[in-house]
Chimera marker file (.cmm) of the C-alpha trace (Angstrom):
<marker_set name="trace">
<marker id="1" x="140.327" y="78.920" z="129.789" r="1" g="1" b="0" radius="0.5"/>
<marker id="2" x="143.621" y="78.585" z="131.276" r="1" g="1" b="0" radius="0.5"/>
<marker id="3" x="146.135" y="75.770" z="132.043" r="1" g="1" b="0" radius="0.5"/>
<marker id="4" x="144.606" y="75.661" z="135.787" r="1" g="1" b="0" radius="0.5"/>
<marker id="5" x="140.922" y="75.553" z="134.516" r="1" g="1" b="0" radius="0.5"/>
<marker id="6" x="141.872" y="72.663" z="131.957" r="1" g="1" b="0" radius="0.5"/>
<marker id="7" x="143.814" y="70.613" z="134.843" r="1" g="1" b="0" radius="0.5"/>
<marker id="8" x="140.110" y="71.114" z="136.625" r="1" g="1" b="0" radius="0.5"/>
<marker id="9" x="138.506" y="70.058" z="133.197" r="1" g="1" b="0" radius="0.5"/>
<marker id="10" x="140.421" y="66.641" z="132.739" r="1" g="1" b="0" radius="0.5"/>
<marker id="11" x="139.871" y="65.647" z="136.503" r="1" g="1" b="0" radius="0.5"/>
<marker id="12" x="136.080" y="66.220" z="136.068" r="1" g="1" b="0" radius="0.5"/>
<marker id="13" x="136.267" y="64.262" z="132.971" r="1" g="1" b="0" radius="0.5"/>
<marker id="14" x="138.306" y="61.829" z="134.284" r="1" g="1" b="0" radius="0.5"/>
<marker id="15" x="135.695" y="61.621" z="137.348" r="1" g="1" b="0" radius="0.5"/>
<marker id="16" x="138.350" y="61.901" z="140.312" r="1" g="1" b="0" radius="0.5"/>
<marker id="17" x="137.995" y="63.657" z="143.696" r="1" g="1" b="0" radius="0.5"/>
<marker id="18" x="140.766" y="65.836" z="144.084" r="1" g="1" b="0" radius="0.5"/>
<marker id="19" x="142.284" y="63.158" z="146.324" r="1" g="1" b="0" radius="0.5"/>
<marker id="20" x="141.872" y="60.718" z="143.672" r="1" g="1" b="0" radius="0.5"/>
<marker id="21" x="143.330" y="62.825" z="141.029" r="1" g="1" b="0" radius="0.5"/>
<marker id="22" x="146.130" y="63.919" z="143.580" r="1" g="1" b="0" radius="0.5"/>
<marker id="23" x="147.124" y="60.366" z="144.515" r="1" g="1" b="0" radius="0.5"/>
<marker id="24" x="147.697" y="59.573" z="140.625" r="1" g="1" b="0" radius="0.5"/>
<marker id="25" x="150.013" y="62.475" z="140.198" r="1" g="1" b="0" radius="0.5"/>
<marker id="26" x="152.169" y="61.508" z="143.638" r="1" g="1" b="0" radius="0.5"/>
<marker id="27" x="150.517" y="64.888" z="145.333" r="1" g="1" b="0" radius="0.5"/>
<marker id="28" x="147.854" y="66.244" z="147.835" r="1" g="1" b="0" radius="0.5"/>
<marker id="29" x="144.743" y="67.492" z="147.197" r="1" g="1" b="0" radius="0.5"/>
<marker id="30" x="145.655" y="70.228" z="149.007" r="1" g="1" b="0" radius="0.5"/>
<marker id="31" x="148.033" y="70.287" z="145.792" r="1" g="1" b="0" radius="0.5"/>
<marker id="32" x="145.138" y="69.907" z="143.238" r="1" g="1" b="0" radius="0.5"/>
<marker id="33" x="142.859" y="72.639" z="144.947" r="1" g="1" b="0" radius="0.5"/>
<marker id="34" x="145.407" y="75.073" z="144.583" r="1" g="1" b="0" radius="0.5"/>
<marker id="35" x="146.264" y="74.157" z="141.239" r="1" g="1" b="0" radius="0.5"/>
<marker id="36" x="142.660" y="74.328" z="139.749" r="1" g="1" b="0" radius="0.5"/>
<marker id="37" x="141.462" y="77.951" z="141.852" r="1" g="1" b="0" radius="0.5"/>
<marker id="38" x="144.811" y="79.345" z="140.428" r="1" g="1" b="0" radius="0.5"/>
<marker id="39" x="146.691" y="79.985" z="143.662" r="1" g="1" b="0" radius="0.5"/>
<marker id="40" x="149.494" y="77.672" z="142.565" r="1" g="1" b="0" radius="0.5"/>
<marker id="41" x="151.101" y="77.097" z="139.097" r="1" g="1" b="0" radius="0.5"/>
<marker id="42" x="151.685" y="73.906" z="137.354" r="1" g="1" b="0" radius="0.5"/>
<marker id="43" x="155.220" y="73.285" z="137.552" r="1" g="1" b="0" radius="0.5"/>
<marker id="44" x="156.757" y="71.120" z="134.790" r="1" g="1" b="0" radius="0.5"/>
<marker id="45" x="156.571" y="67.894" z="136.641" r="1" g="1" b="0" radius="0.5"/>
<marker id="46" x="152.941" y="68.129" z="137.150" r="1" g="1" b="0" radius="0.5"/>
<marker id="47" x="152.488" y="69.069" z="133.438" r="1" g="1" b="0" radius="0.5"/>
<marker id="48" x="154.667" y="66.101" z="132.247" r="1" g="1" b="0" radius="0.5"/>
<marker id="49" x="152.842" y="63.541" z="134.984" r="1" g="1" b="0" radius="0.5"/>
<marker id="50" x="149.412" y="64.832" z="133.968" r="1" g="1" b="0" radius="0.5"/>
<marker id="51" x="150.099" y="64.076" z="130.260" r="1" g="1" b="0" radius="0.5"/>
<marker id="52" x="151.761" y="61.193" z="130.946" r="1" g="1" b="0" radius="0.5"/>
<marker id="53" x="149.002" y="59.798" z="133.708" r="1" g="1" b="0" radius="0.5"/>
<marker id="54" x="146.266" y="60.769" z="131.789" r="1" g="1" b="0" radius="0.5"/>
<marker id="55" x="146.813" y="60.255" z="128.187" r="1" g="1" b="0" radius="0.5"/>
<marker id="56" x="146.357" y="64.193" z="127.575" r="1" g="1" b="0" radius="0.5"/>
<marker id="57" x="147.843" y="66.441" z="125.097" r="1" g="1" b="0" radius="0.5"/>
<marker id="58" x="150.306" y="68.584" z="125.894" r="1" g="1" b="0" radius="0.5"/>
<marker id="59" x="149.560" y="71.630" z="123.641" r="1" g="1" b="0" radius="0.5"/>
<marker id="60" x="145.799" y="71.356" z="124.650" r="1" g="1" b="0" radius="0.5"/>
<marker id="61" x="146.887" y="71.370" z="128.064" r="1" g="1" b="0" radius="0.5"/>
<marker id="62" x="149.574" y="73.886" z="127.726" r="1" g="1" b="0" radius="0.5"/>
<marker id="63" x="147.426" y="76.261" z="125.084" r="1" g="1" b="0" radius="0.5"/>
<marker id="64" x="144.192" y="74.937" z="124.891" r="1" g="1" b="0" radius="0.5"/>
<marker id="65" x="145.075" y="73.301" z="120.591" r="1" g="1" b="0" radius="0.5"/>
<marker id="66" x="143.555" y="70.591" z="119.308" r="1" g="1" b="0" radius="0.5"/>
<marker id="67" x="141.838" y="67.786" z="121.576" r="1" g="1" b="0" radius="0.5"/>
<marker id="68" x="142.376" y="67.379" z="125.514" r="1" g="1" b="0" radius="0.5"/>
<marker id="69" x="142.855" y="63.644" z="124.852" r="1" g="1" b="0" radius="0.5"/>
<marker id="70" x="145.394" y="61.840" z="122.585" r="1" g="1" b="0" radius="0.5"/>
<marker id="71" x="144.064" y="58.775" z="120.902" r="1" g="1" b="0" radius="0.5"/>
<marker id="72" x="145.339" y="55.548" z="122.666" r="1" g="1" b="0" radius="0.5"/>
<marker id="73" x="146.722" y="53.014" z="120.867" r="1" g="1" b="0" radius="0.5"/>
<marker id="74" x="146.136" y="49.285" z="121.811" r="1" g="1" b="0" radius="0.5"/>
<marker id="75" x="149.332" y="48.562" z="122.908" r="1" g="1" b="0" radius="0.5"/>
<marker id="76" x="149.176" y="51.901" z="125.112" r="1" g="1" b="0" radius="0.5"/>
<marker id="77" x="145.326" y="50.594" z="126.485" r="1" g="1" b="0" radius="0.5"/>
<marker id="78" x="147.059" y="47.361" z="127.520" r="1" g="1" b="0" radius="0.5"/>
<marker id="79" x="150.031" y="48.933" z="129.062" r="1" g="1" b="0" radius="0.5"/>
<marker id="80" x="148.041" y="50.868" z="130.987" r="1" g="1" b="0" radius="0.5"/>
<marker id="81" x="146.054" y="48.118" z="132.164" r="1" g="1" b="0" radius="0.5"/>
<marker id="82" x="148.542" y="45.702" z="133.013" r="1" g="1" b="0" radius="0.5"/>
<marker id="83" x="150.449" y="48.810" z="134.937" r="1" g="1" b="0" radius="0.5"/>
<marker id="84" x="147.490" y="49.504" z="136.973" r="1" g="1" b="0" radius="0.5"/>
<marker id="85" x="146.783" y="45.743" z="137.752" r="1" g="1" b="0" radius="0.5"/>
<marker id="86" x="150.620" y="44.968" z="138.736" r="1" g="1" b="0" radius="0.5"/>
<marker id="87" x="150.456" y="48.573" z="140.680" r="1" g="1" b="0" radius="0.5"/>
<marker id="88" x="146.875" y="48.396" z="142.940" r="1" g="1" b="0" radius="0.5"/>
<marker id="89" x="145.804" y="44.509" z="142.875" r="1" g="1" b="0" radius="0.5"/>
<marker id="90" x="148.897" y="42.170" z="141.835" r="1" g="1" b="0" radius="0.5"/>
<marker id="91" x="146.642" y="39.317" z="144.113" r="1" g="1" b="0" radius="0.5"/>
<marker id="92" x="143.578" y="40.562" z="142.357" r="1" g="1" b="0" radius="0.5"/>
<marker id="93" x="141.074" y="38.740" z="139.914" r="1" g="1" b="0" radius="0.5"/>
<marker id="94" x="142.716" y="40.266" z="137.119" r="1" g="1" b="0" radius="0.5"/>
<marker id="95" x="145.985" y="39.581" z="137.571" r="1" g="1" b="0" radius="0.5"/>
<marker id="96" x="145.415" y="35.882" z="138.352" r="1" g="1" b="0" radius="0.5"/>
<marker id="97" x="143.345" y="36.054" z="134.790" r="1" g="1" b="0" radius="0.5"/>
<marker id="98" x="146.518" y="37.552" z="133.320" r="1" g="1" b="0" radius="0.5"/>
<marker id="99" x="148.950" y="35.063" z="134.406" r="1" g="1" b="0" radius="0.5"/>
<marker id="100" x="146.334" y="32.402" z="133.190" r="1" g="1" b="0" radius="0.5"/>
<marker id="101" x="145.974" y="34.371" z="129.898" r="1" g="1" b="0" radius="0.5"/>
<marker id="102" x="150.027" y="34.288" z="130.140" r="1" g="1" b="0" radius="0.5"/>
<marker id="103" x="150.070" y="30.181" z="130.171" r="1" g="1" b="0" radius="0.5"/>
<marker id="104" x="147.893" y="29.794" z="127.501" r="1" g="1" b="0" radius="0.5"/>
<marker id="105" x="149.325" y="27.642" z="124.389" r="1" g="1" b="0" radius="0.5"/>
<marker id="106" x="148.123" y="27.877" z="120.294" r="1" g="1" b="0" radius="0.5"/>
<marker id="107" x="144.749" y="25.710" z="121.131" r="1" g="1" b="0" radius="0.5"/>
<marker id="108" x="143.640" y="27.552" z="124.325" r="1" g="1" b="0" radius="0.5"/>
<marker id="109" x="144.039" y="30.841" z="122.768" r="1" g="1" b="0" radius="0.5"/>
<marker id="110" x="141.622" y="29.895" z="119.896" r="1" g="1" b="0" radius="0.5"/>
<marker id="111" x="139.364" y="28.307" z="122.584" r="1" g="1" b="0" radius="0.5"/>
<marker id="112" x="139.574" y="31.407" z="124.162" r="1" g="1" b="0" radius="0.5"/>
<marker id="113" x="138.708" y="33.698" z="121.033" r="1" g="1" b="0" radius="0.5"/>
<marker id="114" x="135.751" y="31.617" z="120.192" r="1" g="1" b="0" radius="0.5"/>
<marker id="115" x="134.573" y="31.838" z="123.470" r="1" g="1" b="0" radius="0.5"/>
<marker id="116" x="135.293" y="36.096" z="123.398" r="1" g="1" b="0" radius="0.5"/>
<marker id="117" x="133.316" y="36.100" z="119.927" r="1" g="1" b="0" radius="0.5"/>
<marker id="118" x="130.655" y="34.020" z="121.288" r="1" g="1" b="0" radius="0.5"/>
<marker id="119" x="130.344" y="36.306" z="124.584" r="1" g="1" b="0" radius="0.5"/>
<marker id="120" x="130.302" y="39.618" z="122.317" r="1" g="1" b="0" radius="0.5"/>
<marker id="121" x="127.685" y="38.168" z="119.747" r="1" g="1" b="0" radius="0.5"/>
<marker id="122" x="125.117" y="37.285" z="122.702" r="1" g="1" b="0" radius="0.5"/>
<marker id="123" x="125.798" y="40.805" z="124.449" r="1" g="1" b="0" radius="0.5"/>
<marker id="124" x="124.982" y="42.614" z="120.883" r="1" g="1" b="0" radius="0.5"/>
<marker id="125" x="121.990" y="40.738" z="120.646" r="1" g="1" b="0" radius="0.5"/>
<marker id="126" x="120.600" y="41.527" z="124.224" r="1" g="1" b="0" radius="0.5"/>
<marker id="127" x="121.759" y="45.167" z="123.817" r="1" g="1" b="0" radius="0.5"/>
<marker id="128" x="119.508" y="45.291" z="120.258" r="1" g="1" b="0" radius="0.5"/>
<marker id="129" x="116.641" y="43.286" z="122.490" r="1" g="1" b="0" radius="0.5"/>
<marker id="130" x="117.081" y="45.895" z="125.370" r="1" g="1" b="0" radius="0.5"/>
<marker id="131" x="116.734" y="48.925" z="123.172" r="1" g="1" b="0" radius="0.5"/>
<marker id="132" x="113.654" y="47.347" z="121.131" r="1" g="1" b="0" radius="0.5"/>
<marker id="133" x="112.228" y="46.910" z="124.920" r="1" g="1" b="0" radius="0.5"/>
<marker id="134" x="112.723" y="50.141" z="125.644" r="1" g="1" b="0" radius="0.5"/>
<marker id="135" x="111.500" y="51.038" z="122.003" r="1" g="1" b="0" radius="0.5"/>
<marker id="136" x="108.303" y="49.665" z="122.517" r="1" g="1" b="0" radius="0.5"/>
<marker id="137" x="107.902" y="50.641" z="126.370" r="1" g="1" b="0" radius="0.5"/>
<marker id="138" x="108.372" y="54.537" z="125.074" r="1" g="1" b="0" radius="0.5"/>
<marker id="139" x="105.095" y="54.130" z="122.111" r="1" g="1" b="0" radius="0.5"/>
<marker id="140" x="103.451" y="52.152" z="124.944" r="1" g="1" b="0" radius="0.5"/>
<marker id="141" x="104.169" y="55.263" z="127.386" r="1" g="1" b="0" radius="0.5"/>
<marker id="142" x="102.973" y="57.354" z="124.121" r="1" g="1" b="0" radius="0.5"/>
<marker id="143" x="99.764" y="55.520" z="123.170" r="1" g="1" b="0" radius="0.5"/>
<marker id="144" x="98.665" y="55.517" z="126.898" r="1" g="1" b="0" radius="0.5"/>
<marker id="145" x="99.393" y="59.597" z="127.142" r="1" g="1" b="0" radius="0.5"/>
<marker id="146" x="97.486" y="59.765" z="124.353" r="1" g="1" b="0" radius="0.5"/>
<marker id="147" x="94.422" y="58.018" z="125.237" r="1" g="1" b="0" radius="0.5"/>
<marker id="148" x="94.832" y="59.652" z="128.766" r="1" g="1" b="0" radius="0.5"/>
<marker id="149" x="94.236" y="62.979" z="126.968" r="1" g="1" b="0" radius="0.5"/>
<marker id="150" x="91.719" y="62.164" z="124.933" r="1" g="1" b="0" radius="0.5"/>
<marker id="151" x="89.534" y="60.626" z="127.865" r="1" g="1" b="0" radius="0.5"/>
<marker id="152" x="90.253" y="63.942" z="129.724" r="1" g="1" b="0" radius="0.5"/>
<marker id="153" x="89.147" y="65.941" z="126.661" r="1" g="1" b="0" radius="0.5"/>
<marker id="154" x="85.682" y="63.747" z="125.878" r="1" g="1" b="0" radius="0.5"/>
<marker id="155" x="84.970" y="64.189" z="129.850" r="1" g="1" b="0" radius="0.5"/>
<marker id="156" x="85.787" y="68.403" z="129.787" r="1" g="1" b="0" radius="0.5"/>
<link id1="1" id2="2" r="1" g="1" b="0" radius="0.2"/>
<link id1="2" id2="3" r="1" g="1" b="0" radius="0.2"/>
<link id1="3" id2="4" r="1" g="1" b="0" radius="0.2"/>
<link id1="4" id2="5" r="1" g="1" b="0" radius="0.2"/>
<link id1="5" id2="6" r="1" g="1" b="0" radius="0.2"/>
<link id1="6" id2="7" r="1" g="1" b="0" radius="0.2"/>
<link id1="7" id2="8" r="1" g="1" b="0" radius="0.2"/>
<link id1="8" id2="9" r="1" g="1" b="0" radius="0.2"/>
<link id1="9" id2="10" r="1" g="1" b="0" radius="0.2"/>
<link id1="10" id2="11" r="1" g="1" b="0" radius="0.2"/>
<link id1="11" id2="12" r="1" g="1" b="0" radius="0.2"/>
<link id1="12" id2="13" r="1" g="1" b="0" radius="0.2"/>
<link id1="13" id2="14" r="1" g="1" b="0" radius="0.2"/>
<link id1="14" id2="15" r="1" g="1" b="0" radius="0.2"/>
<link id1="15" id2="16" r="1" g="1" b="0" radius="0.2"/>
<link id1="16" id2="17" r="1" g="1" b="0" radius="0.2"/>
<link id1="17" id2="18" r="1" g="1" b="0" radius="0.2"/>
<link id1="18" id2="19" r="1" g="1" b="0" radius="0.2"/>
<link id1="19" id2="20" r="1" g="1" b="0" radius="0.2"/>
<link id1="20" id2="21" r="1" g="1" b="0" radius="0.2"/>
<link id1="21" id2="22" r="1" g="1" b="0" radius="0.2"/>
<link id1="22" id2="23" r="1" g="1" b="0" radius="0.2"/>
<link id1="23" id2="24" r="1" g="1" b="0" radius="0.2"/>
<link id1="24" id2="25" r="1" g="1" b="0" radius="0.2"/>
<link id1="25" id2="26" r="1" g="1" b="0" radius="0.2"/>
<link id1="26" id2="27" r="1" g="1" b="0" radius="0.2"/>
<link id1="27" id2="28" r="1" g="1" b="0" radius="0.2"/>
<link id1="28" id2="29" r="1" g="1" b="0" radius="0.2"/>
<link id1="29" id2="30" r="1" g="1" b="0" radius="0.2"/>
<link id1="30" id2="31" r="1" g="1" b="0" radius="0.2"/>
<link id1="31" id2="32" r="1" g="1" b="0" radius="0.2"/>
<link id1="32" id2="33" r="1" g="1" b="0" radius="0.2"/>
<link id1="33" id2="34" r="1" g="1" b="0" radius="0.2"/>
<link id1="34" id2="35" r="1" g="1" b="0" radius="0.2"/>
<link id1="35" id2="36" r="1" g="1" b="0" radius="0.2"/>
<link id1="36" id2="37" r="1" g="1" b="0" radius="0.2"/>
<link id1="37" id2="38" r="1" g="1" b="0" radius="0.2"/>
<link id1="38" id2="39" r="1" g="1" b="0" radius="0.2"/>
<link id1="39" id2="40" r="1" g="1" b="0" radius="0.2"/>
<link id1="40" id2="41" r="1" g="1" b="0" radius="0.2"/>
<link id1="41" id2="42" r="1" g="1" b="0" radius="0.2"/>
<link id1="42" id2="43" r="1" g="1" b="0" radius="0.2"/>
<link id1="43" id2="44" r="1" g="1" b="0" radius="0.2"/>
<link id1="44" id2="45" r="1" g="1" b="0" radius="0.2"/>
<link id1="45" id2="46" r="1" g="1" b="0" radius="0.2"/>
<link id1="46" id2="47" r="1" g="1" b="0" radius="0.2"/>
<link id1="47" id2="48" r="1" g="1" b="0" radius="0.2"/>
<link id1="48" id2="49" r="1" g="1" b="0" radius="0.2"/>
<link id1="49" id2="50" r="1" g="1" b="0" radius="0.2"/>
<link id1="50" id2="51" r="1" g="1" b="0" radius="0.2"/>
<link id1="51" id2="52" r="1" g="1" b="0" radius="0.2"/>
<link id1="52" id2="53" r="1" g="1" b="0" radius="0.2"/>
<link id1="53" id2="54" r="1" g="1" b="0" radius="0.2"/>
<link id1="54" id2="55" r="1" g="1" b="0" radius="0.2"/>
<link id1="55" id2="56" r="1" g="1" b="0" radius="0.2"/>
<link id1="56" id2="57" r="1" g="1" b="0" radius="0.2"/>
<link id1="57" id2="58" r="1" g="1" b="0" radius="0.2"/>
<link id1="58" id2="59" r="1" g="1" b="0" radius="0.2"/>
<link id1="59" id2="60" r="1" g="1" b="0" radius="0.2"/>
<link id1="60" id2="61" r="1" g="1" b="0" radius="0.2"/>
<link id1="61" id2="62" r="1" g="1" b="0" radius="0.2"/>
<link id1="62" id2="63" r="1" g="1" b="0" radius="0.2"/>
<link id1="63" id2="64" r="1" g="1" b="0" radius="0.2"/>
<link id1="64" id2="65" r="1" g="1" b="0" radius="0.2"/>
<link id1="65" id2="66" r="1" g="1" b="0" radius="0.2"/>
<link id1="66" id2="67" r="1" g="1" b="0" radius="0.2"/>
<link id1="67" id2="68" r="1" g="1" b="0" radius="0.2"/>
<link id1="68" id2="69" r="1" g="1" b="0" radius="0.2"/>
<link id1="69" id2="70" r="1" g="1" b="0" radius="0.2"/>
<link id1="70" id2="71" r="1" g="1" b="0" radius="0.2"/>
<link id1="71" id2="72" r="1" g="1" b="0" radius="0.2"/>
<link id1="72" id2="73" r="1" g="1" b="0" radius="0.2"/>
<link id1="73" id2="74" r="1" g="1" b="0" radius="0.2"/>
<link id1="74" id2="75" r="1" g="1" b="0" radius="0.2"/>
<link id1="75" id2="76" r="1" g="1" b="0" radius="0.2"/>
<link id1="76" id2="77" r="1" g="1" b="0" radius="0.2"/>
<link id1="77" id2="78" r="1" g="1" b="0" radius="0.2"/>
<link id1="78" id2="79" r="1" g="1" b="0" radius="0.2"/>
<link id1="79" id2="80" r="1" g="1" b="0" radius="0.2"/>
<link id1="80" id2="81" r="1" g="1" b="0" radius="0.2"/>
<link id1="81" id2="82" r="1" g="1" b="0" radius="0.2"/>
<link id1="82" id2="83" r="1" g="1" b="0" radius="0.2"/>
<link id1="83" id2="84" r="1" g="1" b="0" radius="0.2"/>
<link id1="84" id2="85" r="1" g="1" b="0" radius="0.2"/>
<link id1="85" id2="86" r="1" g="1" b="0" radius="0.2"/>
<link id1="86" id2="87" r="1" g="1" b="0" radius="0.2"/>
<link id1="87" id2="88" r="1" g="1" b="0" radius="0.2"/>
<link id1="88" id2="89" r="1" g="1" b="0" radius="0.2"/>
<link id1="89" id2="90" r="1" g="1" b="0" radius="0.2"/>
<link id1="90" id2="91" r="1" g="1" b="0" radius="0.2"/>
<link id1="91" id2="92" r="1" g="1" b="0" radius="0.2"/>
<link id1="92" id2="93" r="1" g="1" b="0" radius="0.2"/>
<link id1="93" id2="94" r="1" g="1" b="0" radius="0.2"/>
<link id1="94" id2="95" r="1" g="1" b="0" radius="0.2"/>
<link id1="95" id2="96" r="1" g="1" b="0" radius="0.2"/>
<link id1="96" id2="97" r="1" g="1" b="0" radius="0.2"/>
<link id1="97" id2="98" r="1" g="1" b="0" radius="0.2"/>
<link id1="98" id2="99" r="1" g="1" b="0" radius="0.2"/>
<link id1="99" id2="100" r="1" g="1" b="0" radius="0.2"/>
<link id1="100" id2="101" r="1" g="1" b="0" radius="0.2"/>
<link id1="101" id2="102" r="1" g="1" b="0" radius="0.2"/>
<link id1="102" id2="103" r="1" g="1" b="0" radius="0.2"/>
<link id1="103" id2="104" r="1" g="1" b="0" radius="0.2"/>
<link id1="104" id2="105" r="1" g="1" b="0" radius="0.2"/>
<link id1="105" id2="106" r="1" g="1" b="0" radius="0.2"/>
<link id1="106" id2="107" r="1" g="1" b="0" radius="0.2"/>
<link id1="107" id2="108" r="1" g="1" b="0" radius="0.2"/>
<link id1="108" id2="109" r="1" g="1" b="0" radius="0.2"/>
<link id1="109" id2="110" r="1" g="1" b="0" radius="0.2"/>
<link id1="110" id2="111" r="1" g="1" b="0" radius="0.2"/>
<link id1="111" id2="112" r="1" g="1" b="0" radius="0.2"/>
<link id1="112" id2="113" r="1" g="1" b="0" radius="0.2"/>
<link id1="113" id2="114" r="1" g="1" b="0" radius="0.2"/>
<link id1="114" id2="115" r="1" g="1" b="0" radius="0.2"/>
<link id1="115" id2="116" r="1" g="1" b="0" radius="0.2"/>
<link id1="116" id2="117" r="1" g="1" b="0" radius="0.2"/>
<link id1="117" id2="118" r="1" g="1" b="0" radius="0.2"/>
<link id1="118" id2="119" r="1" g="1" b="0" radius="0.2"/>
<link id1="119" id2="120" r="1" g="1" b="0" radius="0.2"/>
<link id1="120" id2="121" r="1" g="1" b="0" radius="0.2"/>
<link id1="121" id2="122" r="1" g="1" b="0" radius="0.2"/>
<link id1="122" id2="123" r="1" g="1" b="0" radius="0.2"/>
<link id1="123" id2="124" r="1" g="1" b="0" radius="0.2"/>
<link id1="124" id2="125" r="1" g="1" b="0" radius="0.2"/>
<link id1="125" id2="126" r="1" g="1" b="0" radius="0.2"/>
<link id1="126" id2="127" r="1" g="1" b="0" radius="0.2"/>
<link id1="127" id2="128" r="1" g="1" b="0" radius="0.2"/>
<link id1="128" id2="129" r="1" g="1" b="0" radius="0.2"/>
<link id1="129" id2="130" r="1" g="1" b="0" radius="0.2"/>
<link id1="130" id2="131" r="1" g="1" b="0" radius="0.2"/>
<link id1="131" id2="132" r="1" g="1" b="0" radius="0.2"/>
<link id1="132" id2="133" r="1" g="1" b="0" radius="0.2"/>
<link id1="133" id2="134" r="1" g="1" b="0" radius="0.2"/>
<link id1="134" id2="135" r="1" g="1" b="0" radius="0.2"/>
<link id1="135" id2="136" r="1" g="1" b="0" radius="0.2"/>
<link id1="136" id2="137" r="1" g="1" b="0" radius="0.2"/>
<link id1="137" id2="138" r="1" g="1" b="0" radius="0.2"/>
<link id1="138" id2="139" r="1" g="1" b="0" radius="0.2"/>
<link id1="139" id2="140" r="1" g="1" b="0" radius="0.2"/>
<link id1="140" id2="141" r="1" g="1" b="0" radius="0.2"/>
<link id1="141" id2="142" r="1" g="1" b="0" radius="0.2"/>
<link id1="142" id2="143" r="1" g="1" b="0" radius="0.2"/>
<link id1="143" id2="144" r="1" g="1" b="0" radius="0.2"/>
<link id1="144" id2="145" r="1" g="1" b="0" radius="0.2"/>
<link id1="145" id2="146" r="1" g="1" b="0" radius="0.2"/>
<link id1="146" id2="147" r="1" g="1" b="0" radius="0.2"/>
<link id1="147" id2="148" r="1" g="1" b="0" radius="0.2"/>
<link id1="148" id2="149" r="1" g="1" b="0" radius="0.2"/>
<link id1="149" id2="150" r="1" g="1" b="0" radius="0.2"/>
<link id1="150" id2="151" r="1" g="1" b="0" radius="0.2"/>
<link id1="151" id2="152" r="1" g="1" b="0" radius="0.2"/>
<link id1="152" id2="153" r="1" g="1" b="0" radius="0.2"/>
<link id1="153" id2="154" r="1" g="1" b="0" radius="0.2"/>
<link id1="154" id2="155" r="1" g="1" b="0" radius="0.2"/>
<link id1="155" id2="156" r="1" g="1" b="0" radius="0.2"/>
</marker_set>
């Protein structure tokens, strides 16, 4: 696989038209299709703004070693975050929860983290609830098939 097939690879993975992808790195699609079908070569811009945009390794990238991805670190996730918010919705939903997050004193932050620890414990417990549903649908599914077959047999 070469450079061009791996720019290809973290697109897909990342889940981005061309377009999409393009936009990102400040270029065309037009830009991106050559790129990935070889007819173009990555300059080192692009190479430095995909690693840079997209959290990728630059010796995977450049020869294919070690993992496409680097790990992110917290402080990275929320950087990345809070770019994107000020960047495409600075009005938005989650930039008004931001600023609110922003004005919060001692008390309202432990408020807050009771509230977070509250939300996550109630969304583990559906998930195990929604998996023992599905758990029990499946053997249900099972049992029927089995029964369905054995009719078919005791009528042949």
């Amino acid at each position: 696989m070469d450079i061009n097939e791996r720019v290809k690879m973290i697109r897909k993975e990342k889940n981005l038209t061309m377009e999409a992808f393009g936009k990102q790195l400040g270029v065309t699609k037009v830009a991106i299709s050559r790129i990935e079908s070889g007819d173009r070569n990555v300059t080192d811009r692009m190479f430095l703004s995909i690693c840079n945009t997209f959290n990728v390794s630059p010796e995977w990238l450049r020869d294919g070693i070690g993992e496409p991805f680097k790990e992110v670190t917290r402080n990275k996730r929320i950087e990345v975050f809070v770019e994107d918010i000020l960047t495409n919705e600075p009005e938005g939903r989650k930039a008004r929860l931001v600023d609110a997050l922003a004005s919060l004193d001692e008390e309202g932050w432990d408020k807050l983290y009771e509230i977070a620890l509250r939300f996550v414990a109630e969304q583990n417990e559906k998930n195990e609830r929604d998996q023992l549903h599905e758990e029990l649908d499946r053997q249900l599914d099972e049992e029927k098939g089995a029964e369905g077959e054995s009719s078919a047999s005791i009528a042949g």
